[in-house]
C-alpha positions as CSV (number, residue, x, y, z in Angstrom):
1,X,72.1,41.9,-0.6
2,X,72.1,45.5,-2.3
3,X,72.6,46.5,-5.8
4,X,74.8,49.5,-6.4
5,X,77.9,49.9,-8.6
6,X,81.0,47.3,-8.8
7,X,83.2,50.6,-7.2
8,X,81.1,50.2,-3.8
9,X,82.4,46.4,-2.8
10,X,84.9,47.0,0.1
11,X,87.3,43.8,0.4
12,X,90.1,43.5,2.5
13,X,93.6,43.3,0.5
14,X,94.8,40.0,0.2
15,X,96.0,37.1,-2.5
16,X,94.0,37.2,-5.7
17,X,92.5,33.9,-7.4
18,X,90.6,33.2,-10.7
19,X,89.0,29.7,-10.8
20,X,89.3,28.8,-14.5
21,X,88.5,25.4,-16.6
22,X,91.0,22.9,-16.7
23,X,92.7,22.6,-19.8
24,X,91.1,19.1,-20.0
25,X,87.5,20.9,-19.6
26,X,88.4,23.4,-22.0
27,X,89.4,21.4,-24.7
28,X,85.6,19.5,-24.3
29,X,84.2,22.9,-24.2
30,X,85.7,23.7,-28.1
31,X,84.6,20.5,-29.4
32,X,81.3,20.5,-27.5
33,X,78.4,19.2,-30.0
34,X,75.8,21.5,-31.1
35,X,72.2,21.4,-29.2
36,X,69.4,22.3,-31.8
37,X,67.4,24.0,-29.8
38,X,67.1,27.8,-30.2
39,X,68.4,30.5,-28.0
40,X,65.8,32.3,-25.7
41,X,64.0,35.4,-27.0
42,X,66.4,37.4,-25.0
43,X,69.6,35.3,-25.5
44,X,69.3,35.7,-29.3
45,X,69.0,39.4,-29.2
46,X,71.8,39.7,-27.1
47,X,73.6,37.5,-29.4
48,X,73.1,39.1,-32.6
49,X,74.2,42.3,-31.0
50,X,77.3,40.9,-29.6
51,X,78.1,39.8,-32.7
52,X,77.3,43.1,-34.1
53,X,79.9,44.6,-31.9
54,X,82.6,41.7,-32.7
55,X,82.5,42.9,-35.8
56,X,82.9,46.5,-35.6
57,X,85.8,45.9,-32.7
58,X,83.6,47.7,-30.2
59,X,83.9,46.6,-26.7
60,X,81.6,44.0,-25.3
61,X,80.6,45.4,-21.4
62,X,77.0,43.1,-21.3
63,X,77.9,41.4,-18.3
64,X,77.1,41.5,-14.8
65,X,78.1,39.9,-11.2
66,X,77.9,39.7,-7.5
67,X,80.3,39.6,-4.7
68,X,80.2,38.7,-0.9
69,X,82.6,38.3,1.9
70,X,82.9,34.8,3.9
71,X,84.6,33.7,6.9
72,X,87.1,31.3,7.6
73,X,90.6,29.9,5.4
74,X,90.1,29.9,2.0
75,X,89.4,26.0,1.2
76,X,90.5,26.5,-2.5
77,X,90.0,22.9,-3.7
78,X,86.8,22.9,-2.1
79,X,85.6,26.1,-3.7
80,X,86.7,24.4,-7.2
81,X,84.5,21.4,-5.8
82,X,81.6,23.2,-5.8
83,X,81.5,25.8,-9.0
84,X,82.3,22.3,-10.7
85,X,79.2,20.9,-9.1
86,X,77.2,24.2,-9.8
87,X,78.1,24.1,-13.3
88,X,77.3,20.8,-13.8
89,X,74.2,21.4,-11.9
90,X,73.1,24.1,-15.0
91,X,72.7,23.5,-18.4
92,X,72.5,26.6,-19.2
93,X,76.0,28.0,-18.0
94,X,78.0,24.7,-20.2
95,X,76.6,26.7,-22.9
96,X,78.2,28.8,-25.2
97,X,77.1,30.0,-28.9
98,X,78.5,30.5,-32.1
99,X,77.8,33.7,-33.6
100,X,79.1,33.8,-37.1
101,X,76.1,32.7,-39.2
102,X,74.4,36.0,-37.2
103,X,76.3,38.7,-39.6
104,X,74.2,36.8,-42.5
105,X,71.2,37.0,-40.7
106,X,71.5,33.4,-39.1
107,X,70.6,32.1,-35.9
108,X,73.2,31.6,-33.0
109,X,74.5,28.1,-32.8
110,X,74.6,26.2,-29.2
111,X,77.2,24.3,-27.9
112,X,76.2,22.0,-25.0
113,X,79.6,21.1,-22.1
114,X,79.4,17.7,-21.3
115,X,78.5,17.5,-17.7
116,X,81.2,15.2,-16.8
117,X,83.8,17.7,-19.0
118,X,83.3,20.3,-16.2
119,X,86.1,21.0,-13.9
120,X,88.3,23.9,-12.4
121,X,91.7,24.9,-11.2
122,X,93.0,28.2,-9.2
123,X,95.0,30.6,-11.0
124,X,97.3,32.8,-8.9
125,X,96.9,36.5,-10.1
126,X,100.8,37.1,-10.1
127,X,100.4,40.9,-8.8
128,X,97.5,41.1,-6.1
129,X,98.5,44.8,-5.5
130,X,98.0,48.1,-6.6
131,X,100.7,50.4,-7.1
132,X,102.5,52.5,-4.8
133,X,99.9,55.2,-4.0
134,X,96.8,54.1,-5.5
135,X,94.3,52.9,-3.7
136,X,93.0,48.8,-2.7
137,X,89.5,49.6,-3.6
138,X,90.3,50.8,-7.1
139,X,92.7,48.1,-7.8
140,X,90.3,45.4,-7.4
141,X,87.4,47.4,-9.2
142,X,89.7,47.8,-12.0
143,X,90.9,44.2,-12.0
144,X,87.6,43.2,-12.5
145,X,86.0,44.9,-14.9
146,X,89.3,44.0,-17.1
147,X,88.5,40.2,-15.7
148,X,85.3,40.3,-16.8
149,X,85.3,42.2,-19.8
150,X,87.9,39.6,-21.1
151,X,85.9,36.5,-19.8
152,X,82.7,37.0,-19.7
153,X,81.6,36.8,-23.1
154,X,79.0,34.5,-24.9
155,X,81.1,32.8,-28.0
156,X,83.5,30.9,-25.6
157,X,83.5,28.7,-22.7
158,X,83.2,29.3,-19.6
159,X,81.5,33.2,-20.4
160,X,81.7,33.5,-16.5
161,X,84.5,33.9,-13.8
162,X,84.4,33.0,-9.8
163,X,87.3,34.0,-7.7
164,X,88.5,35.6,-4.1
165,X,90.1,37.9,-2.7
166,X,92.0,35.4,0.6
167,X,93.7,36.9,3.5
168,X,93.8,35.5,7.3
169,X,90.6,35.4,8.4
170,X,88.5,35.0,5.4
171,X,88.0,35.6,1.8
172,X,86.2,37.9,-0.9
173,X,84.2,35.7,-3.3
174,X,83.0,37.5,-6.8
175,X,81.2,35.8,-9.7
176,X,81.0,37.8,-13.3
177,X,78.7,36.4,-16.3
178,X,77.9,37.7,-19.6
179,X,74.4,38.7,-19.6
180,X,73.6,35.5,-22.1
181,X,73.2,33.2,-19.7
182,X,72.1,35.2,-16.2
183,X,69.2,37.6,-14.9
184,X,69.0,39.7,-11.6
185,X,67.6,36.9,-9.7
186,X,70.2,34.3,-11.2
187,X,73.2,36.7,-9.6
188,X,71.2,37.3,-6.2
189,X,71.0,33.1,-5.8
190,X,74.3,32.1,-7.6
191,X,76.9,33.0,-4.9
192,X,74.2,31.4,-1.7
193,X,74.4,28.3,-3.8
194,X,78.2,28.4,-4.1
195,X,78.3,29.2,-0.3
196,X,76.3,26.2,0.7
197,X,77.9,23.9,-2.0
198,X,81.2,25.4,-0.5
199,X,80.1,24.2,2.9
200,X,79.4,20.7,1.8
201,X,82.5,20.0,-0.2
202,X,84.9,21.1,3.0
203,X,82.9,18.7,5.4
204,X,82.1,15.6,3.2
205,X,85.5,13.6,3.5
206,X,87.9,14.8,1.0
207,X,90.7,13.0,2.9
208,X,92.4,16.5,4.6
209,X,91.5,18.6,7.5
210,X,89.3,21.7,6.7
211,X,91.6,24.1,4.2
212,X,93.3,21.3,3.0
213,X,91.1,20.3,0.9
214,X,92.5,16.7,-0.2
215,X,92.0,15.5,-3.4
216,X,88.6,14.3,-4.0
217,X,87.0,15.1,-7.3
218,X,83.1,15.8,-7.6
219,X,80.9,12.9,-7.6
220,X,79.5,12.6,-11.6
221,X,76.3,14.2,-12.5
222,X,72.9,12.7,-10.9
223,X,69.9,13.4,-10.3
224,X,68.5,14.9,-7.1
225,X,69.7,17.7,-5.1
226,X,72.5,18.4,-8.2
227,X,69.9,19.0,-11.1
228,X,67.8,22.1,-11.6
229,X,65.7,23.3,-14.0
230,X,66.7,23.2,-17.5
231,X,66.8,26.5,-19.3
232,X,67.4,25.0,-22.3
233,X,63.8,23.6,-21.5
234,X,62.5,26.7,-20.7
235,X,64.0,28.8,-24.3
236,X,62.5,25.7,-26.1
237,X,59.1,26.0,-24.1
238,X,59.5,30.1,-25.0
239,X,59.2,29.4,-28.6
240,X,56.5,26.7,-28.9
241,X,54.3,29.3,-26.6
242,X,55.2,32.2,-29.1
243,X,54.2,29.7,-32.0
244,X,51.2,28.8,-30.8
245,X,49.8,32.1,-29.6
246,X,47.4,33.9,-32.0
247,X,47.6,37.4,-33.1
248,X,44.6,38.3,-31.7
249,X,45.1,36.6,-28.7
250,X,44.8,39.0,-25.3
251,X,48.3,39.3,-24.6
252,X,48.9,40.9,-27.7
253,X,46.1,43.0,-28.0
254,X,47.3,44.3,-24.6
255,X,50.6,45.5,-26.2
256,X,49.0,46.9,-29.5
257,X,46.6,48.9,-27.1
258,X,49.0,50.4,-24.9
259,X,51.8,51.5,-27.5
260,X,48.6,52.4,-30.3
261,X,47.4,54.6,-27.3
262,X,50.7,56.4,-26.9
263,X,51.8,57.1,-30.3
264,X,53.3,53.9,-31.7
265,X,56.2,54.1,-29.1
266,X,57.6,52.4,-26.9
267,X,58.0,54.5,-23.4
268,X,61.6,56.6,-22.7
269,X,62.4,58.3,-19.2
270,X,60.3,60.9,-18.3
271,X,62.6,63.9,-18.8
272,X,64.6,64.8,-21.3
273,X,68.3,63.1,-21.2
274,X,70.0,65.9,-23.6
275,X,70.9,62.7,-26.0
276,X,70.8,62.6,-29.7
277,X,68.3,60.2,-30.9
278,X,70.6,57.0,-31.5
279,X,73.3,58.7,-29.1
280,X,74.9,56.7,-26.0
281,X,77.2,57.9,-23.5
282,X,78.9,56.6,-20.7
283,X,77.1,54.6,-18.3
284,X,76.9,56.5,-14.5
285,X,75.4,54.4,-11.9
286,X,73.0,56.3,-9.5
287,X,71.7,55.3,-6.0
288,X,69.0,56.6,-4.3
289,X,66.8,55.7,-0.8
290,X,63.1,56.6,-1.2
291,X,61.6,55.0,2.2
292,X,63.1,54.0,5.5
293,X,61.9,51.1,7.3
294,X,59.1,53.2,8.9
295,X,58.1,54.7,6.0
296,X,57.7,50.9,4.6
297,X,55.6,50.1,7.5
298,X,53.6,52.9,6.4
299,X,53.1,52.5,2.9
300,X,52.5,49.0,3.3
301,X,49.1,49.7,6.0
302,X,48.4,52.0,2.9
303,X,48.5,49.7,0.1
304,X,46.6,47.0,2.2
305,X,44.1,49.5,3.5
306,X,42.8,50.0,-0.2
307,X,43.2,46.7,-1.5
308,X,46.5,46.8,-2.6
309,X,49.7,45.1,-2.9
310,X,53.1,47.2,-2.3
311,X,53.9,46.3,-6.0
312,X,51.0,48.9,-6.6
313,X,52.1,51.4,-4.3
314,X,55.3,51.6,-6.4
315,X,54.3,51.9,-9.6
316,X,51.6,54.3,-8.6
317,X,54.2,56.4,-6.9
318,X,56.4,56.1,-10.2
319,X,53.1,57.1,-12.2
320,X,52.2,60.0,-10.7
321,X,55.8,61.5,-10.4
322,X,55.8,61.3,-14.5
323,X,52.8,62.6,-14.4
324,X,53.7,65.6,-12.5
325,X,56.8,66.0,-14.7
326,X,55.5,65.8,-18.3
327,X,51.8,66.6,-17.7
328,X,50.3,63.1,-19.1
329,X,46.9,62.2,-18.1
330,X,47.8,58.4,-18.7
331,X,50.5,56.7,-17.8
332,X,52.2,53.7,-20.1
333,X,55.7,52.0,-18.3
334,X,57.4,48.6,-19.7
335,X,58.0,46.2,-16.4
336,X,60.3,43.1,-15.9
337,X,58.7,40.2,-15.3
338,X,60.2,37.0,-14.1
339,X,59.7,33.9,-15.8
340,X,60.7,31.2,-13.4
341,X,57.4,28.6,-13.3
342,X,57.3,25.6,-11.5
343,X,60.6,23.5,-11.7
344,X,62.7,26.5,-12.5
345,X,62.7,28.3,-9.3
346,X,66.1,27.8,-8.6
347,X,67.4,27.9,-12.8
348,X,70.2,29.7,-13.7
349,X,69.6,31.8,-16.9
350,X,67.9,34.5,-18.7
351,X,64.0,33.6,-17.5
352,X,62.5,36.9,-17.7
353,X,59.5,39.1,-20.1
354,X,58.4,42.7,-20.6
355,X,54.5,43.8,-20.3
356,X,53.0,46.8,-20.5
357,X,51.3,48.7,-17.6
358,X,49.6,51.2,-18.2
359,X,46.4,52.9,-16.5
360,X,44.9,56.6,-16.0
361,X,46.8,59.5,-13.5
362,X,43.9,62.0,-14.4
363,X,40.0,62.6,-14.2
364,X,39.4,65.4,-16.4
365,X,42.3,67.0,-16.7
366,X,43.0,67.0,-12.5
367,X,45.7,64.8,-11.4
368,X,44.7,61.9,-8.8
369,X,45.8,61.8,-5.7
370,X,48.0,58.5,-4.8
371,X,44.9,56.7,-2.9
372,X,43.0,57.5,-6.0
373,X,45.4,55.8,-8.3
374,X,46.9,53.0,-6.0
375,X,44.2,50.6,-6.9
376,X,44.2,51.1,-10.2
377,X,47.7,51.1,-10.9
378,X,47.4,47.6,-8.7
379,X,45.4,46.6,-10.9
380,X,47.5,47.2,-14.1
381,X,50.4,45.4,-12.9
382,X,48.2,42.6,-12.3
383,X,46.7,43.0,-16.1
384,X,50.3,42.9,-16.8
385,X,51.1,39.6,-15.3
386,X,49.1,38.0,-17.2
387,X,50.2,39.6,-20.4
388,X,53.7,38.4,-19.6
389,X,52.8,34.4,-19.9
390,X,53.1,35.3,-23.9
391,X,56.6,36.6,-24.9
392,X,57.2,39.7,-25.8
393,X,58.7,39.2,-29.3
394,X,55.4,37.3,-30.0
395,X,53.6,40.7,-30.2
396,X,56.8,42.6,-31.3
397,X,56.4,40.7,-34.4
398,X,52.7,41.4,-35.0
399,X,53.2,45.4,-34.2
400,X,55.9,45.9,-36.7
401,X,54.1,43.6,-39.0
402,X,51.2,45.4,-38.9
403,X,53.1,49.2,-38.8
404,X,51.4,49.8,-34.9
405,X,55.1,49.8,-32.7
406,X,57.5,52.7,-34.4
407,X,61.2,50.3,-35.2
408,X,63.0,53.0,-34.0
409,X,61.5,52.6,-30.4
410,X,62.8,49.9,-29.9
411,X,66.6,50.7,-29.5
412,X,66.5,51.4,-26.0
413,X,63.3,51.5,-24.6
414,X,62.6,52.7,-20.5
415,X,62.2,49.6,-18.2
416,X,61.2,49.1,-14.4
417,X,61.9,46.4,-12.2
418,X,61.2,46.1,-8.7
419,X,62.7,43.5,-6.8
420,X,61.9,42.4,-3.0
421,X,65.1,41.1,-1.5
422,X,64.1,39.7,1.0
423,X,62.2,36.9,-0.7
424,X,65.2,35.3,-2.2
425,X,66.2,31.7,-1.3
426,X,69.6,33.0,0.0
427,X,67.9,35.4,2.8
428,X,70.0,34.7,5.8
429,X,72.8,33.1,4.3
430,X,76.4,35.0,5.3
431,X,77.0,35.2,1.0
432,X,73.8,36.6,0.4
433,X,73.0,39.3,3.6
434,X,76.5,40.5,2.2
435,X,76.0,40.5,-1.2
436,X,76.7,43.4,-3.1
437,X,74.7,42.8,-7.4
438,X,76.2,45.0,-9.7
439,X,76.4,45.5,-13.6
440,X,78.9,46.4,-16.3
441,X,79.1,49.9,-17.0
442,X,79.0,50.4,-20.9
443,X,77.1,52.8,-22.7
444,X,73.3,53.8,-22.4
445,X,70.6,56.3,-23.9
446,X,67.8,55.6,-21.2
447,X,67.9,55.7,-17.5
448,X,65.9,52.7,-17.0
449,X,64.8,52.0,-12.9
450,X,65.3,49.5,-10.6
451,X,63.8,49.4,-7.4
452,X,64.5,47.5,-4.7
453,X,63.1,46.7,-1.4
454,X,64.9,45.0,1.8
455,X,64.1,45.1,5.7
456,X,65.4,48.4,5.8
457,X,64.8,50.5,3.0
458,X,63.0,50.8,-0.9
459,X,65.3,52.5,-2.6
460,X,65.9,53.2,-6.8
461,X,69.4,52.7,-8.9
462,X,69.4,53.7,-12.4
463,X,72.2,53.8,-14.9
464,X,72.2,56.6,-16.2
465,X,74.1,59.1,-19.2
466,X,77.3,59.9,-17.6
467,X,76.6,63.6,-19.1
468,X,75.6,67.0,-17.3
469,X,72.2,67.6,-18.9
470,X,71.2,63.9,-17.9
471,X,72.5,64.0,-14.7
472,X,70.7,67.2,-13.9
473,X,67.6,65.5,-15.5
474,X,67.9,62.7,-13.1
475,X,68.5,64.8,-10.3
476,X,65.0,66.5,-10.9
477,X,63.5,63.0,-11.2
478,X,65.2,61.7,-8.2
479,X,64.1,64.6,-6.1
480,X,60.4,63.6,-7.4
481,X,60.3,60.3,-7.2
482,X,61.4,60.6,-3.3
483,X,58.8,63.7,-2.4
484,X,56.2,61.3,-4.4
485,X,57.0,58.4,-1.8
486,X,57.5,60.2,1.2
487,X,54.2,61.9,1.0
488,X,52.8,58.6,0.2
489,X,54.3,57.4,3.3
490,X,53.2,60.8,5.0
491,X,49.6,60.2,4.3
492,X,48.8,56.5,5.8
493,X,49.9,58.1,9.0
494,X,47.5,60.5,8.5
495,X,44.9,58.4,7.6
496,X,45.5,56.0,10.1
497,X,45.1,59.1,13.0
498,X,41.8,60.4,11.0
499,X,40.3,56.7,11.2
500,X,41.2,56.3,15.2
501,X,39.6,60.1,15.2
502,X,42.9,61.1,17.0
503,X,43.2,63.4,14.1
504,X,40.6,65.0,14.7
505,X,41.4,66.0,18.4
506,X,42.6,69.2,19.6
């Protein structure tokens, strides 16, 4: 699996197909009953600002997907076998929300999918083709993001496509979902559980040899292997935890420390973008390796040989490049934290929280060297763990109750997320090893970094302002970052000759 822009996936040309509700599934969907409980933290501010948008026309681009390659005949009615079974399998995606009381200041309203409601049909996309002259590639990038943009959207059912891309010897499988009702990890599982779901659908006796399919319909709902964690459990558990926590507890104080420390704001990227405060522009994906697999190998003897994990390594190496960029002597990031406790492992959803990290780059004016710091930026993101078992909006509210966090801060503020790929259940499955994760490209005012590590590399993407003074800003950055890692890198080797006293020889 790699993350990188929709434009990289590479799929043969073939016959495009859209799995879709059945017009029996969709009428359920519109008169699905309301469930009381609230939206997530997250899912209601996504909410109220796709409603915002609604209403001023704009264009809704909040989505994001994943696509693979498998082998072997497309088994259609098997693949509409098992997204019905996945669906079924997850509240959270028979969900959609009504957003109309939100431009009077009201809360999203939930519709539930009946479980047994759920079911798909193929759609034929009548032209599968580019024309004359223009390229495969771009075709099927273009296809879907339209796709995508037009389904994938939270106030109607289903705010998610699956479909392929079928020719002789196998078949391109993408999945797109409004950002409501997924997270990073929910795309880097979905299409391994699709795959294996897949698998067990074309073998279990449908009455038809493999790729015909026959015309077995899934089994109802039970429990076992086709349950997973509620989300709707988890947003409800959200708020009581956010009710119950005091304002004086900790995890808030952590917050009010960090932003009271650094002016009442919430960290931005480290250089300037050349953006208007309150100005957006074009999203432009950007892609980056900082470490090859020796260089992994490296920084990983590093990080243990001070009493580290590689989760510190990284955010030291991102500390000290700001550092050397904007001259702080403390460094204050905003991380992504995964939410996924016992029982939701497996959940699809929105189960994720922001903490603050934040810890010294400096002694007295002289900037630390990256053994120096790589405990105590270990540390921090340890610190910030913890902080992350309260959510964020419970100490959002304090600050700008009591006047500590700056409103205007909070538009779009810098985030890091780091990711290791190769601790995902799908690890080894054909659907995952190919996987391509990828986002809609809208608009942005931040260049926010995600870095990701796999058996062969750590490397960064960002989204970044599609505009020249950003871009060379990023290029500056993304020279940094790299030198910062590599020198990292560098030195265990060196350390590890001093300690044999081979260094020393000669």
């Amino acid at each position: 699996m790699i993350l990188g822009a929709l434009g990289t996936w590479a799929t043969r040309p073939g016959q495009v197909l859209h799995l879709r509700p059945t017009a029996e599934a969709l009428a359920a969907a519109a008169s699905a009953p309301v469930d009381p409980g609230p939206p997530s933290f997250l899912q209601g501010d996504h909410l109220r600002a796709f409603a915002a948008r609604r209403a001023a026309d704009g264009r809704h681009r909040a989505w994001t997907g994943t696509a693979t390659h498998l082998d072997g005949v497309l088994d259609v009615p098997a693949l509409a076998r098992a997204l019905t079974r996945l669906v079924r399998r997850h509240e959270g995606l028979r969900t959609w929300f009504d957003v109309d009381s939100c431009a009077d200041g009201g809360a999203p309203v939930r519709h539930l999918v009946p479980a047994e409601a759920v079911g798909f049909e193929a759609v034929e996309v009548p032209a599968s083709s580019p024309a004359p002259g223009r390229p495969w590639g771009d075709w099927v990038t273009a296809h879907l993001t339209e796709t995508f943009d037009l389904a994938c959207r939270p106030d109607s059912w289903a705010p998610f496509v699956l479909g392929a891309v079928a020719d002789d010897d196998g078949f391109g499988l993408f999945w797109g979902c409004d950002h409501a009702f997924t997270d990073g990890a929910s795309q880097l599982m979905v299409l391994s559980e699709i795959e294996e779901l897949y698998a067990e659908e074309r073998v279990s006796g449908q009455g038809g040899a493999p790729g015909q399919g026959g015309g077995r319909r899934p089994s109802p709902p039970e429990t076992g292997p086709d349950t997973a964690g509620s989300f709707l459990d988890h947003a409800r558990a959200e708020h009581v935890l956010a009710a119950a926590t005091p304002a004086d507890a900790p995890e808030i104080r952590a917050w009010a420390d960090a932003v009271t420390a650094h002016g009442g704001r919430l960290p931005g990227f480290a250089l300037d973008l050349g953006l208007a405060p309150g100005e957006t522009a074009p999203v432009r994906i950007r892609s980056t390796t900082l470490l090859d697999a020796d260089g992994l190998a490296r920084l990983d003897e590093l990080a243990a040989a001070h009493g580290a994990r590689f989760t510190g390594a990284v955010f030291a190496g991102i500390a000290l490049t700001d550092a050397r960029l904007t001259g702080a002597t403390d460094w204050f990031g905003v991380t992504v934290v995964g939410t996924r406790g016992p029982g939701f492992e497996t959940t699809q959803g929105w189960l994720c929280n922001f903490a603050p990290v934040t810890f010294p780059v400096a002694d007295s004016g002289v900037p630390a060297s990256f053994t120096d710091v790589l405990p105590t930026a270990n540390a921090a993101f340890r610190q910030a763990r913890k902080v992350a078992a309260v959510p964020v909006h419970a100490a959002l509210g304090v600050m700008l109750a009591d006047g500590v966090l700056d409103p205007a801060s909070l538009g779009s503020p810098q985030l890091i997320s780091y990711l290791d790929l190769r601790r995902f259940p799908g690890v080894g499955r054909p659907a995952y090893d190919r996987g391509l994760h990828f986002t809609g490209e809208g608009r942005t005012a931040n260049a926010s970094l995600w870095l990701n590590r796999d058996h062969e590399r750590l490397y960064l993407v960002t989204q970044t302002p599609d505009v020249p003074a950003a871009q060379a800003a990023v290029d500056r950055y993304l020279a940094e970052l790299t030198a910062t890692f590599e020198a990292a890198a560098g030195g265990a080797a060196r350390e590890r000759l001093e300690a044999t006293g081979a260094g020393r020889l000669g």
